[in-house]
C-alpha positions in Angstrom: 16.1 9.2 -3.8 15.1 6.4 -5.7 16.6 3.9 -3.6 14.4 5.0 -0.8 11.0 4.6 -3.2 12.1 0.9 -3.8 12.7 0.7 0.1 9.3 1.8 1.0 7.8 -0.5 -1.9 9.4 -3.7 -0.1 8.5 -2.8 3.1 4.7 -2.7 2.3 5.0 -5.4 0.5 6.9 -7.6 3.1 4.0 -6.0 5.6 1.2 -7.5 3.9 2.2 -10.8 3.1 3.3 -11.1 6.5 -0.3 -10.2 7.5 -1.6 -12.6 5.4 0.6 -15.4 6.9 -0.3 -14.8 10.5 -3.9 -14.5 9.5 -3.7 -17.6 7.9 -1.9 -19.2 11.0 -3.8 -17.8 13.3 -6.8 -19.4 11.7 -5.4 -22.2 11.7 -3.9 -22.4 15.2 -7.5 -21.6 16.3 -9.1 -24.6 14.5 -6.2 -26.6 16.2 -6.6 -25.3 18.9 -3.0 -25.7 20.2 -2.9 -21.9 22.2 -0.8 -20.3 19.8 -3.5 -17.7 18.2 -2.4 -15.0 20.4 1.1 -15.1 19.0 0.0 -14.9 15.9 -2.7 -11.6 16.2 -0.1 -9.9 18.0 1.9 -10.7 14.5 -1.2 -9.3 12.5 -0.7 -6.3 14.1 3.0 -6.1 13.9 2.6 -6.6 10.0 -0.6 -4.4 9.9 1.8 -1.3 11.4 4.8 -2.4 9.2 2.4 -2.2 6.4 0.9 1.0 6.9 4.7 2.7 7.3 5.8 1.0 4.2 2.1 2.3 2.1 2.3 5.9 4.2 5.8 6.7 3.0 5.7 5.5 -0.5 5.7 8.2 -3.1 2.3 9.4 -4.0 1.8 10.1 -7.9 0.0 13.4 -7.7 0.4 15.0 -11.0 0.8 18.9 -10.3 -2.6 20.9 -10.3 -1.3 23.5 -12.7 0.1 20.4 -15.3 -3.6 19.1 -14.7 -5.0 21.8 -15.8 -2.6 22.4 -18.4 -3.6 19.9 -20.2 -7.2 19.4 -19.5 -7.1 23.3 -20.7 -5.2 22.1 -24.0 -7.7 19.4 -24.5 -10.9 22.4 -24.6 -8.8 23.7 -27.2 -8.3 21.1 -29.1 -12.3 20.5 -29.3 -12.6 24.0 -29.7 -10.9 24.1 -32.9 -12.5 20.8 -34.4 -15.7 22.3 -34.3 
């Protein structure tokens, strides 16, 4: 199970700096002018979605509500008793 966290993690990863790369080329192929900034939104997107899959599926760290309020309860106590 842990494999697939580490999987996830590298796919968002990979995802944004490949939207960072075409965003930069496709900046730069619009100053040059040379036709290719379609290619490279059309990347953008690509890497956008890949992005998004690798962020949606990563594990999410939730702490439990009733560990939450375990210890926020154990904290009242604690001032409780110093006072």
């Amino acid at each position: 199970m842990k494999e697939e966290n580490v999987l996830f993690d590298f796919i968002s990863i990979v995802g944004f700096l490949a939207c960072i790369v075409c965003i930069v080329m496709a900046i730069v192929s619009l100053i040059k002018k040379n036709g290719k900034a379609k290619k490279f939104a059309k990347g953008i997107l690509v890497a956008f979605i890949i992005f998004m899959v690798g962020v949606i599926n990563s594990p999410s760290s939730k702490i439990d509500s009733s560990q939450s309020t375990k210890v926020s309860s154990n904290k009242s106590e604690t001032r409780c008793s110093k006072s």
